[in-house]
DOMISE-804202 format. One record per residue (C-alpha): residue in three letters; x, y, z. Coordinates in steps of 0.05 Angstrom, whole numbers, padded with zeros to 5 digits, always signed. Layout:
ALAXYZ...
This chain:
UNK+00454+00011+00295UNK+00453-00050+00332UNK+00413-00018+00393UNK+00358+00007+00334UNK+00358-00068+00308UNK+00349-00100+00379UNK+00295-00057+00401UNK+00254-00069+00327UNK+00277-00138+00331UNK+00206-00170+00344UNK+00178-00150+00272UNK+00202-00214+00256UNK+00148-00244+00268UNK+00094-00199+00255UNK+00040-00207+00203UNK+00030-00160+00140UNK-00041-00118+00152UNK-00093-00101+00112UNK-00093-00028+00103UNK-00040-00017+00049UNK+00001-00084+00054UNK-00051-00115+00018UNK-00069-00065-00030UNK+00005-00038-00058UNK+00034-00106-00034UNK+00010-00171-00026UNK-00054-00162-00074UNK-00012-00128-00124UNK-00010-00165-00187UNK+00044-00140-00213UNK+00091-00147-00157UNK+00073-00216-00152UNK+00122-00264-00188UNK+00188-00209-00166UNK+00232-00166-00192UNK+00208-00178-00264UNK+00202-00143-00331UNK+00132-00130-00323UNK+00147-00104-00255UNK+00199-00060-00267UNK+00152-00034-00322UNK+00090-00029-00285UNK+00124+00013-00229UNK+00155+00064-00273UNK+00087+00075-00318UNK+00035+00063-00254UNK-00023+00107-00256UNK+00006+00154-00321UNK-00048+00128-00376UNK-00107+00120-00328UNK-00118+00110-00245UNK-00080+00042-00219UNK-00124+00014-00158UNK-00045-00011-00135UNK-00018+00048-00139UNK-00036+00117-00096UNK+00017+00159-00135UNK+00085+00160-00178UNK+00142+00124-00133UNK+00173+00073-00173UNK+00232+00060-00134UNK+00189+00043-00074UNK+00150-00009-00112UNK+00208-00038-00141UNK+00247-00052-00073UNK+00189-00082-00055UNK+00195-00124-00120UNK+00259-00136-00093UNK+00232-00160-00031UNK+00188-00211-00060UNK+00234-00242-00102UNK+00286-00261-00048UNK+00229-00270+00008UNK+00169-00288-00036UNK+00108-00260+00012UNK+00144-00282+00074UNK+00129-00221+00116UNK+00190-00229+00162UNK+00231-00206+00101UNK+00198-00149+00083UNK+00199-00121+00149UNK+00271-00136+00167UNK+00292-00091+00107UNK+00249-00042+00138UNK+00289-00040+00206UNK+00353-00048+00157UNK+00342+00020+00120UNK+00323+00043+00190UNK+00379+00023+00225UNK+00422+00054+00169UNK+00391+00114+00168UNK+00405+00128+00249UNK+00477+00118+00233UNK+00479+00160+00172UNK+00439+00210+00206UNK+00495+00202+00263UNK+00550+00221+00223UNK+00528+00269+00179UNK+00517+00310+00241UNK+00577+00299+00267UNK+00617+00311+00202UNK+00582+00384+00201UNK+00586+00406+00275UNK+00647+00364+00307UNK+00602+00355+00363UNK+00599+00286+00380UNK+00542+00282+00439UNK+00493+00318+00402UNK+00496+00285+00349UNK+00493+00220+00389UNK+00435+00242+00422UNK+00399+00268+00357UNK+00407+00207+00322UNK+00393+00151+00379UNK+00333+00186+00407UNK+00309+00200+00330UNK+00321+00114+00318UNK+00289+00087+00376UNK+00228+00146+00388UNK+00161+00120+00386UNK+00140+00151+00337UNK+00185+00112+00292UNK+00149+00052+00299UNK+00091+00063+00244UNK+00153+00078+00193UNK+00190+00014+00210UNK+00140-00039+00230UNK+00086-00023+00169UNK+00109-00058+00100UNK+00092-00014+00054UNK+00116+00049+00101UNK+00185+00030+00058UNK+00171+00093+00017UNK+00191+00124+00088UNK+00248+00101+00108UNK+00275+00087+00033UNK+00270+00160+00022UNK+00295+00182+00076UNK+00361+00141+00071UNK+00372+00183-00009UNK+00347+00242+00034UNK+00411+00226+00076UNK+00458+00212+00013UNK+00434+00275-00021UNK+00455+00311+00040UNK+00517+00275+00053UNK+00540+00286-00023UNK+00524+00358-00010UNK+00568+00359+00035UNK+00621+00333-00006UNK+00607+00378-00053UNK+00606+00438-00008UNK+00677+00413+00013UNK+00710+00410-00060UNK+00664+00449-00107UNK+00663+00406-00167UNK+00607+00396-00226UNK+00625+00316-00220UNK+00606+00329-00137UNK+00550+00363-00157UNK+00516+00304-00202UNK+00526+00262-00152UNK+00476+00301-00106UNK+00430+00311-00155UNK+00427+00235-00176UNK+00419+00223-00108UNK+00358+00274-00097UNK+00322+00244-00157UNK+00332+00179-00129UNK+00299+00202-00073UNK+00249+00235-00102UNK+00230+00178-00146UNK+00209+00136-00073UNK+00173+00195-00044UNK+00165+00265-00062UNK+00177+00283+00013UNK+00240+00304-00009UNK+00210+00366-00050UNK+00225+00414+00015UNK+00307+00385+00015UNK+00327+00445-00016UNK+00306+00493+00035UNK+00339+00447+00094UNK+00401+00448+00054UNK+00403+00525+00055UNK+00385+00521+00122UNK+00451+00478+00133UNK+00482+00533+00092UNK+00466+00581+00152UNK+00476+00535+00214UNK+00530+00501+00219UNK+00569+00506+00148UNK+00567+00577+00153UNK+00561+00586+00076UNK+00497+00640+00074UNK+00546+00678+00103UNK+00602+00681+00067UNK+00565+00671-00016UNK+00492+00672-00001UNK+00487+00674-00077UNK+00521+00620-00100UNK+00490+00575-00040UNK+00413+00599-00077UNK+00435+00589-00143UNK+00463+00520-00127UNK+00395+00495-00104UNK+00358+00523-00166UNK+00366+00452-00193UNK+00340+00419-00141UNK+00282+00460-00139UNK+00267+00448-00212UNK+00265+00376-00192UNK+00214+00392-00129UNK+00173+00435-00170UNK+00162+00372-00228UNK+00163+00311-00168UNK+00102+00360-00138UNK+00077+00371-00212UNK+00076+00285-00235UNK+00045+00268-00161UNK-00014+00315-00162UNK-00022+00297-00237UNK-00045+00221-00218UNK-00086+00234-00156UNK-00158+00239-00172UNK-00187+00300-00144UNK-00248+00274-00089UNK-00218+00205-00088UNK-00138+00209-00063UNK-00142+00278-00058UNK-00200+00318-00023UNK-00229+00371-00059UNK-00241+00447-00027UNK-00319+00422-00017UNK-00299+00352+00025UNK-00248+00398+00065UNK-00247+00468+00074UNK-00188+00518+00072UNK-00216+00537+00143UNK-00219+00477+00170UNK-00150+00447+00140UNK-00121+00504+00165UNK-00147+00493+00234UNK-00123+00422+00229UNK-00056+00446+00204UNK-00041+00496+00263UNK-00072+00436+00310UNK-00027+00379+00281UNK+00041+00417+00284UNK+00025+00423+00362UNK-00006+00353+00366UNK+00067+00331+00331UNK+00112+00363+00381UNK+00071+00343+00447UNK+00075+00272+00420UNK+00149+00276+00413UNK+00151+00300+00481UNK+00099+00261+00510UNK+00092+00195+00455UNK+00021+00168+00486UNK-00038+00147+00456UNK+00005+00124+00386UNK-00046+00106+00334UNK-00043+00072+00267UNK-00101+00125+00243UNK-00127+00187+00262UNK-00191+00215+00239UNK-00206+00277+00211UNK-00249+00314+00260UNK-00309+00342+00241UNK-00299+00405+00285UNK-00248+00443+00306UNK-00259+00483+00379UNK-00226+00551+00366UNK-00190+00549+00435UNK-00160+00497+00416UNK-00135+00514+00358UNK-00119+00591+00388UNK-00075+00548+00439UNK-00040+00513+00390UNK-00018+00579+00349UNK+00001+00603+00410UNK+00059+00547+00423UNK+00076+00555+00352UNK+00082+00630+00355UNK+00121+00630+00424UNK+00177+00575+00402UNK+00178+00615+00337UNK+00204+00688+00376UNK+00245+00640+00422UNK+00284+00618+00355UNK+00289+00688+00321UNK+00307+00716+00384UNK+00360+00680+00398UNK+00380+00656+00318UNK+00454+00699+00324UNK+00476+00665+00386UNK+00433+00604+00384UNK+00426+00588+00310UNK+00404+00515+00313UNK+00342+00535+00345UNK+00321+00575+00279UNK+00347+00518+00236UNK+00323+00461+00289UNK+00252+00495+00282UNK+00243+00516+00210UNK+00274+00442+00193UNK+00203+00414+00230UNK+00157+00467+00209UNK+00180+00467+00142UNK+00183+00395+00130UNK+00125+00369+00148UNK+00093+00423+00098UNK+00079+00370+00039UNK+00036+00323+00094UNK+00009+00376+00145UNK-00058+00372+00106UNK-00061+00435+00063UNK-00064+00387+00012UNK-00107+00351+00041UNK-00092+00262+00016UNK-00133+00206+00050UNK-00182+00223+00108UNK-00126+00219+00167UNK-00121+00286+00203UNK-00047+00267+00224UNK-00001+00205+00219UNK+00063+00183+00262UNK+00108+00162+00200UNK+00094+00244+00176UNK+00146+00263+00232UNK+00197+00208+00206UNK+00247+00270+00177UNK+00215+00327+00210UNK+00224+00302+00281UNK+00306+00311+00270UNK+00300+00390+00268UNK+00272+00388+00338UNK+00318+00345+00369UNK+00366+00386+00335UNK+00346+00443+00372UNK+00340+00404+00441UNK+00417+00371+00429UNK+00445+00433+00417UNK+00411+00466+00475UNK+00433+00415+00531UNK+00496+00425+00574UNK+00556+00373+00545UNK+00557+00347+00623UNK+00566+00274+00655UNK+00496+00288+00691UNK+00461+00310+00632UNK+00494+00248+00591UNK+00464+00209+00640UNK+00404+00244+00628UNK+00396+00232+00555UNK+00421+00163+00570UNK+00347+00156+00608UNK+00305+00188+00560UNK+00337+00142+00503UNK+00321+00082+00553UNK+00249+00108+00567UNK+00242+00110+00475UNK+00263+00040+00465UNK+00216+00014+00524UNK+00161+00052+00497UNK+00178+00042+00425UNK+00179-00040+00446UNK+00112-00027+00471UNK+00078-00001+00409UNK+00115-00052+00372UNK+00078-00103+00401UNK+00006-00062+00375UNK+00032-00083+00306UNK+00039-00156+00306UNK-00029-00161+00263UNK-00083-00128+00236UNK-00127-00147+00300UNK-00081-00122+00354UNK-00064-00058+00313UNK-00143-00037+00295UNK-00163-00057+00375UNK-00109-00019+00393UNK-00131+00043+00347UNK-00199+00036+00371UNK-00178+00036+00442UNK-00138+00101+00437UNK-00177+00143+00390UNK-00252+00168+00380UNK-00308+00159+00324UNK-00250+00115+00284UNK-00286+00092+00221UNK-00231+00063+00185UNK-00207+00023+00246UNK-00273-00004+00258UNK-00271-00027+00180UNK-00206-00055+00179UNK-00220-00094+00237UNK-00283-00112+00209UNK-00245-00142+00153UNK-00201-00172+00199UNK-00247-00215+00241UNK-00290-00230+00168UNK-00232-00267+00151UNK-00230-00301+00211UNK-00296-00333+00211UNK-00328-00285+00261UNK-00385-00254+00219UNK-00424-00232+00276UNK-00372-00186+00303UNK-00350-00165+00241UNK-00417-00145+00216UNK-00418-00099+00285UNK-00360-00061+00263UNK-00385-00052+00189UNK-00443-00028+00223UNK-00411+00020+00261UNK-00362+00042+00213UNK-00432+00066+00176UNK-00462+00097+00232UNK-00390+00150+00226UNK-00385+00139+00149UNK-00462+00135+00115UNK-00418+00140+00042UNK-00373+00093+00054UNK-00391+00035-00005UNK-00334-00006+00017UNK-00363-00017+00083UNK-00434-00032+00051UNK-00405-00080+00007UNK-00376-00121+00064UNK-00428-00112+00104UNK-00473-00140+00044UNK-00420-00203+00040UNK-00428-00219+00110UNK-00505-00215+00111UNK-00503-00251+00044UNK-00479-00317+00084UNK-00522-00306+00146UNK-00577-00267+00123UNK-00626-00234+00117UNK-00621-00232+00043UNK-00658-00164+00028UNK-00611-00131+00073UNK-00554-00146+00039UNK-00582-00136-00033UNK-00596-00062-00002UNK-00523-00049+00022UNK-00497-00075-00048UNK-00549-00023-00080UNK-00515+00028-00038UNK-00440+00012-00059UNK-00460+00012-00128UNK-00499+00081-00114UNK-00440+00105-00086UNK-00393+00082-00134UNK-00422+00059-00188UNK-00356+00038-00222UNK-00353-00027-00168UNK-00352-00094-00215UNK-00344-00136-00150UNK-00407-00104-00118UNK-00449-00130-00185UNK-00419-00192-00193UNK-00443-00213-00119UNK-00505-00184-00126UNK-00519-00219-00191UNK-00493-00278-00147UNK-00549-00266-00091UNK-00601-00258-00155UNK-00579-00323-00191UNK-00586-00364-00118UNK-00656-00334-00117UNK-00675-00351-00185UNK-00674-00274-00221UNK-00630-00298-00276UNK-00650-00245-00321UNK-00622-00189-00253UNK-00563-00236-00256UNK-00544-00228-00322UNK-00554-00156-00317UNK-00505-00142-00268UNK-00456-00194-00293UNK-00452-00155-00360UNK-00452-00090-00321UNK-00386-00112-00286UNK-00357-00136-00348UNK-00366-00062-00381UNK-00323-00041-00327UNK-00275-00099-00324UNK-00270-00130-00376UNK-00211-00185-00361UNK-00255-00210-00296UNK-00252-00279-00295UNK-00307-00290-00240UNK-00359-00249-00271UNK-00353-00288-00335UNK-00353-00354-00303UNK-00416-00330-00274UNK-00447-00297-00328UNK-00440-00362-00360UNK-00476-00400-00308UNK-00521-00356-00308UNK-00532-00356-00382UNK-00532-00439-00385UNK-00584-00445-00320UNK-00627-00401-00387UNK-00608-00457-00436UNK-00567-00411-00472UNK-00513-00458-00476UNK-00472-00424-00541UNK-00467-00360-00498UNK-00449-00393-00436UNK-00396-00426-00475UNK-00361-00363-00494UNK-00358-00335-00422UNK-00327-00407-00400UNK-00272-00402-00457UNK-00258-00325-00437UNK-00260-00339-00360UNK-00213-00397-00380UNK-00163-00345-00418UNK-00161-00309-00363UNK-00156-00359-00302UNK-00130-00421-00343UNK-00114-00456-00274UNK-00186-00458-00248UNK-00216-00531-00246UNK-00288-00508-00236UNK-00286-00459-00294UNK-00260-00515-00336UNK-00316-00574-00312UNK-00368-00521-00326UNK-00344-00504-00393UNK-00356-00597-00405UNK-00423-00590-00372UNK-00436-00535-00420UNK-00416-00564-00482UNK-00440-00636-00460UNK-00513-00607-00457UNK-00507-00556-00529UNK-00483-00630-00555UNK-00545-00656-00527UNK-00597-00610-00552UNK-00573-00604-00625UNK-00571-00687-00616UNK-00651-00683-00596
């Protein structure tokens, strides 16, 4: 635990970032203020009546911790990310001790768990914010198993809830826990020995749980919108996600052997070479006869390998969520079933302690080093871009990045090139329009804020800014028009009415302008410009029914 802490100890002072941290996190409104009614509420009900921009599925114990967070922290992001390392840390030693309870074998399990806590590929779990659905579900993961355990020990209904409370739990931070049920019978084979002896009984008792997988699977693909979270059969082939599939369960293992080239994204290709996905079936194949081969005298290589093949099922991109064609934090429980298999496998020598002792020192020096990729947006996008190919979303998130900054030239050249990958991206248009709002040329940007909104035409922010570059050009009437159109859509938007009522008074409608003032005012009752409009409004409707 305390080697774990040391080597994640610099994410003290790293920044939040804006790909998820500010979306779930920092511009959530409803995490906000803390661990408050409305919070509590808002994470439990999240995207059941209709889509929640906040929210990507149902995981309400993820958003509350993070409630949690906030109200002893506030947005301090050295809090959030010490909890992080916290549930990390914990995890190694639970992780630790499970393995230990069920084998007696003490360097194994050692070398399972430190290896697992300080790998590389640990780093995008532990250092991202709002990876806390990762490591917080891993850790009831962990207590579902250890109460199984209990359980398994003294067969009692009391035992029993206890695990299943515990799975729920877990379920209710990430559904990754939906393939639990089929490590725990594989922990019925190797090492409890229980398939053995009442291979019934060991089914039967994880009926339950699989009830519980089956309705977590159910409720998460229930709130993902099909072509927007969740790509549809025509964005992604079956061909080509198997492909990708085959590809990424290679690309996983060579990167725990071989941790280079770490990025924060990974795009989806837009081809596959068959060789290379014919090599890739190949390594799985092989490693797959080595383990049934060798399951009666070498079981933890069966359970070692069907552990990472069959946990990384919900993420390996059959379902295919978000545009990413692999991620590091997928591997976070996955990764143990191969370095079960490699424990188990190595001579219990001095010289081969003194082995492992160098590969754990060689995985906290690299670890350290991609640690340092995360201090902030800027460093973690550069670092993406320098490491991967055709990377649209790091060139956008940088772009945002160095928008915020001041540096609209360069920023513009990213949005630009996140285009040239991405034609239908209308996020990028948008801030590409933004930035070429402020330095020009004007018709450019009223074109790339045409294309957002012809792209998604449910985008109130993309017609309130273009109503803005209209109104500074004198088109009140195209002003108004896309002022209203963004109120249709969202209604409680303070900004558009504010604007809608300037728009409206520059007119001389000064009774309508009025009404936009008083409703911007409901909704933003701290804003001093809404509020001297509103008196310039009503100072001049005084004024004309005066003359």
């Amino acid at each position: 635990m305390a080697v774990t802490m040391a080597v994640f100890l610099p994410v003290r002072g790293h920044d939040f970032i804006n790909l998820d941290d500010n979306l779930y996190l920092t511009e959530n409104p409803h995490l906000r203020h803390g661990l408050t009614e409305e919070a509590v509420r808002w994470s439990l009900t999240a995207n059941w009546a209709q889509p929640d921009p906040h929210s990507d599925y149902w995981r309400p114990l993820s958003f509350l911790s993070h409630a949690l967070d906030v109200e002893l922290f506030g947005m301090n992001p050295a809090g959030h990310h010490w909890m992080n390392v916290l549930f990390h840390a914990v995890n190694a030693v639970v992780l630790f001790e499970l393995l230990r309870r069920m084998t007696g074998a003490l360097w194994p399990s050692v070398f399972v768990a430190a290896i697992w806590a300080v790998h590389p590929l640990r780093v995008e779990a532990v250092a991202w914010a709002t990876a806390r659905k990762d490591v917080l579900s891993t850790s009831f993961w962990l207590l579902t198993t250890a109460a199984y355990l209990w359980y398994t020990r003294a067969p009692r209904p009391g035992r029993y809830l206890v695990m299943l409370l515990c799975f729920v739990l877990g379920l209710m931070c990430k559904p990754m826990l939906v393939t639990l049920p089929f490590v725990l019978l594989l922990l019925d084979y190797w090492p409890l020995g229980r398939l053995q002896t009442s291979w019934r009984r060991a089914v039967a008792e994880k009926l339950p749980l699989l009830a519980l997988s089956l309705i977590s699977s159910a409720i998460t693909s229930a709130v993902q919108t099909p072509g927007e979270t969740r790509a549809t059969l025509d964005q992604v082939p079956l061909t080509m996600r198997l492909g990708n599939a085959v590809t990424a369960y290679a690309a996983y293992l060579r990167k725990t052997i071989w941790p280079d080239d770490l990025a924060v994204f990974y795009p989806y290709p837009a081809s596959l070479p068959a060789w290379q996905v014919a090599l890739a079936a190949g390594v799985l194949v092989a490693i797959t006869a080595l383990a049934v081969v060798h399951w009666r005298r070498c079981p933890y290589l069966l359970v070692g390998w069907l552990w990472y093949l069959g946990t990384l099922v919900p993420v390996i991109g059959l379902v295919q969520v978000g545009s990413q064609s692999m991620a590091d934090r997928f591997t976070y429980v996955p990764m143990v079933g191969v370095l079960i298999m490699a424990a188990w496998a190595w001579p219990v020598r001095p010289v081969w302690i003194g082995v492992g002792g160098g590969v754990l020192l060689a995985c906290a020096v690299l670890a350290r080093q991609q640690l340092g990729h995360w201090q902030n947006s800027e460093t973690l996008f550069r670092h993406a871009l320098a490491v991967t190919t055709d990377n649209w979303p790091a060139h956008h998130n940088l772009g945002e990045t160095l928008e915020a900054q001041g540096h609209d030239a360069e920023s513009a050249d990213h949005y630009r090139a996140t285009l040239r990958l991405q034609p239908d991206y209308a996020e990028a248009h948008f801030n590409l329009a933004n930035v070429l709002s402020r330095t020009g040329p004007p018709r450019e940007a009223v074109t790339h804020y045409q294309a957002a909104l012809r792209l998604r035409p449910d985008y109130p922010k993309a017609h309130v800014n273009l109503g803005n570059l209209y109104l500074s050009a004198g088109q009140r009437d195209a002003a108004i028009r896309h002022y209203r159109a963004a109120l249709v859509l969202q209604p409680a938007m303070a900004e558009a009415h504010n604007n809608l009522g300037l728009a409206l008074a520059a007119r001389g409608d000064f009774a309508a302008a009025i009404r936009h003032y008083e409703a911007a005012l409901r909704i933003w009752p701290d804003s001093d410009g809404v509020r001297a409009n509103l008196a310039e409004a009503q100072r001049k409707s005084r004024e004309g029914v005066a003359r």
